[in-house]
C-alpha positions as CSV (number, residue, x, y, z in Angstrom):
1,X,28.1,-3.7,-16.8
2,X,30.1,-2.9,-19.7
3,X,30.5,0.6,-21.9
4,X,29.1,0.0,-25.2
5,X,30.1,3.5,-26.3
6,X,32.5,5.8,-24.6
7,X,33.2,9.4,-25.7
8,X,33.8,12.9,-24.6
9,X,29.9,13.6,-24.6
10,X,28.5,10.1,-24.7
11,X,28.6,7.0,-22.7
12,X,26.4,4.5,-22.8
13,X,26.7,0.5,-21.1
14,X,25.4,-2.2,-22.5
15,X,22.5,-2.7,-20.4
16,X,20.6,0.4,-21.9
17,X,21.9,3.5,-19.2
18,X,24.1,6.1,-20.5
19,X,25.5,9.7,-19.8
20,X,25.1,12.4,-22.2
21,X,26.7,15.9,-21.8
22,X,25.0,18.7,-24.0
23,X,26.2,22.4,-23.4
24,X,23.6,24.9,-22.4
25,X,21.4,25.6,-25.7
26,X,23.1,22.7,-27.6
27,X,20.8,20.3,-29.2
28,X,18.5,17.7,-27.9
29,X,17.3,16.3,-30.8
30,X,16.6,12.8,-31.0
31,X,17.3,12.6,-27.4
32,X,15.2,11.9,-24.5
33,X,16.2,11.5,-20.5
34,X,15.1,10.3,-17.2
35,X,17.1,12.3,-15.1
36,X,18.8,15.7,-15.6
37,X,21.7,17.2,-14.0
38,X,23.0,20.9,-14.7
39,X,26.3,22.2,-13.8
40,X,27.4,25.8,-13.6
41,X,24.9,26.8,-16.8
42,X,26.1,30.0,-16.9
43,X,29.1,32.3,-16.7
44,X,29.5,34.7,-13.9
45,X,29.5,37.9,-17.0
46,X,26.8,36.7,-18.7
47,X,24.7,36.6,-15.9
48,X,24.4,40.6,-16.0
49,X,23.2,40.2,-19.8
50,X,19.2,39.8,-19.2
51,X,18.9,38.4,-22.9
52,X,21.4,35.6,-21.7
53,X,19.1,34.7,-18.7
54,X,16.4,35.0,-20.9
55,X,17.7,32.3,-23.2
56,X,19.4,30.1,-20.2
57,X,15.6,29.7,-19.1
58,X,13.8,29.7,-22.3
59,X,16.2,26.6,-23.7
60,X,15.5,24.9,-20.1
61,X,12.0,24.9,-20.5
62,X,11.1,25.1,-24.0
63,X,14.2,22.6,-24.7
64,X,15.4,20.1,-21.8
65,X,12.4,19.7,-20.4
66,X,10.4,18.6,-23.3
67,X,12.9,16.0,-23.7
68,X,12.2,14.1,-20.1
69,X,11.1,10.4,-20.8
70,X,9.7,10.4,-17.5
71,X,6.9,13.4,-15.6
72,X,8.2,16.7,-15.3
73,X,8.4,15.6,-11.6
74,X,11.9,13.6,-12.8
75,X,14.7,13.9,-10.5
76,X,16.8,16.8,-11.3
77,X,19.7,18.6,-10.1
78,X,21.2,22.1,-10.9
79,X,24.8,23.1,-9.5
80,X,25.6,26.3,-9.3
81,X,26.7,30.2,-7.8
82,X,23.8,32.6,-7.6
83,X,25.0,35.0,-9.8
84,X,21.7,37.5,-10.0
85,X,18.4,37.5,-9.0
86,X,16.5,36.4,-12.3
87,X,19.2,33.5,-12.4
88,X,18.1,30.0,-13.8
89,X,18.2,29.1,-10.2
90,X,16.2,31.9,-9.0
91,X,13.2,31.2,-11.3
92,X,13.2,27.1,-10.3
93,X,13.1,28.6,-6.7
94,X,10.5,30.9,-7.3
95,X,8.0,28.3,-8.9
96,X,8.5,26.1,-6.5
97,X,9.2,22.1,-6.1
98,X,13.1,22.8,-5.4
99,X,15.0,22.2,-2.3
100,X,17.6,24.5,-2.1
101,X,21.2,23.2,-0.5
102,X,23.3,26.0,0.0
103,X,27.1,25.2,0.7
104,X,29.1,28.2,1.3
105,X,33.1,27.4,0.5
106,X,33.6,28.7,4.2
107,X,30.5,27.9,6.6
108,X,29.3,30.5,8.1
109,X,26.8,28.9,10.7
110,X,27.1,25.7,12.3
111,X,24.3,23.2,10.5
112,X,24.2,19.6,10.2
113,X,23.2,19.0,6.5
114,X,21.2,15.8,5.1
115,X,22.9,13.5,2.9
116,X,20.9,10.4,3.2
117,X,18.1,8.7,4.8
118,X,19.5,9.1,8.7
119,X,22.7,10.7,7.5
120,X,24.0,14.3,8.2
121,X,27.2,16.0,7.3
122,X,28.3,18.6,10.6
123,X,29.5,21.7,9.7
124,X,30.3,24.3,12.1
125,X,30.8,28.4,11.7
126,X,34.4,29.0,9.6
127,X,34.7,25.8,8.7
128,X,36.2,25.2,5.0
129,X,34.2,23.1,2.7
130,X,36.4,20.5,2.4
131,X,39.7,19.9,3.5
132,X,41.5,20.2,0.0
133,X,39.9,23.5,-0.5
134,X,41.5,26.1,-1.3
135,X,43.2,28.2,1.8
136,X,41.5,30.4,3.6
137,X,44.0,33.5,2.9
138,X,43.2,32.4,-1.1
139,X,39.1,32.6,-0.4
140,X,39.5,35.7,0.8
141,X,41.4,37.4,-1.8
142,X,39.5,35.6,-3.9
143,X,36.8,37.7,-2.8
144,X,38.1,41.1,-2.2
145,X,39.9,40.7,-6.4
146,X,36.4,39.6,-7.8
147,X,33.7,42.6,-8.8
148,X,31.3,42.9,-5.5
149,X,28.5,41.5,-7.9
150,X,30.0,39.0,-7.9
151,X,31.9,38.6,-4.8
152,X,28.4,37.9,-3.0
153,X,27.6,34.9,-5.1
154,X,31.0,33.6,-5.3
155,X,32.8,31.2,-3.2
156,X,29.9,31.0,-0.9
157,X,27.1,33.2,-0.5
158,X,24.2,31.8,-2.4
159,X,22.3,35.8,-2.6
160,X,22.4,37.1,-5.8
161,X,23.0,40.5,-6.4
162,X,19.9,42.2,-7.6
163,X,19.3,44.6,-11.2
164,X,22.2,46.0,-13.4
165,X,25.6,47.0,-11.7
C-alpha cells in the first residue's frame, strides 16, 4: 500500500482507503465514510453553553451521520471527558447501542478490561494509566487547580456534572 495523497486533513492510499479529519461542524460535503471516529468534540467551557451541545449533537446527527456509506450500525468510536450531563456522549448513551469504556487516568477499582477476542488489560486500584503518564503529584493538582465542574470529568472520572454551575 502506497499514499496516493497525503495532507494535514487527507490521506488516502492507492488501493481506495483513506483518512479524513473534519473539525466538529466542518463540512461533509461530497464525502461519505464507513467508519467514524470522534476525538475530544468539545472543549471543556463550551460544554456549560447548552446552544453548543445543542449544535455538537445536531451536526452529529443531522450531519455525520447522513454521510455513512454503510448502516447507521457502522462501527464508530467517540473519545472523550464527560464534561456535563447533556454531553454528546451522554445522549449516544442514553439511546442506546454504545458500550461505554471508562478509563480513569488513575484507576480507582481493580478491573481487567477487554481488548480483544480472549484479551484483557489488568488494572488494579491507584494504578496510573500508563506508565508515561503524567505523575501522580501532577494529577492531583491537576485536579484541585481545575473548576470542580470540571474536576469530576477530568483526568478520570467519566460523571458529568449535572445543569449550570
Amino acid at each position: 500500500m502506497v499514499l496516493s495523497k497525503d495532507s494535514e486533513t487527507e490521506c488516502v492510499t492507492t488501493q481506495g482507503g483513506g483518512r479524513v479529519a473534519i473539525p466538529v461542524g466542518g463540512s461533509l460535503t461530497g464525502r461519505g465514510f464507513d467508519v467514524i471516529i470522534i476525538d475530544d468534540p468539545m472543549k471543556a467551557d463550551d460544554a456549560q453553553s447548552e446552544k453548543a451541545r445543542r449544535a455538537l449533537i445536531e451536526w452529529y446527527t443531522t450531519t455525520l451521520l447522513s454521510r455513512l456509506t454503510t448502516s447507521k450500525a457502522a462501527p464508530s468510536s467517540l473519545s472523550c471527558k464527560r464534561l456535563h450531563e447533556d454531553d454528546l456522549a451522554g445522549k449516544l448513551l442514553r439511546d442506546g447501542g454504545w458500550r461505554h469504556l471508562n478509563l480513569p487516568a488513575i484507576a480507582e477499582i481493580d478491573e481487567d478490561v477487554a481488548i480483544g477476542p480472549n484479551a484483557v488489560h489488568q488494572r488494579r486500584n491507584s494504578q496510573k494509566q500508563c506508565r508515561q503518564c503524567r505523575s501522580s503529584a501532577i494529577l492531583d493538582r491537576f485536579s484541585v487547580t481545575r473548576s470542580m465542574s470540571v474536576a469530576r470529568a477530568q483526568p478520570g472520572d467519566s460523571r458529568p456534572r449535572k445543569g449550570p454551575p
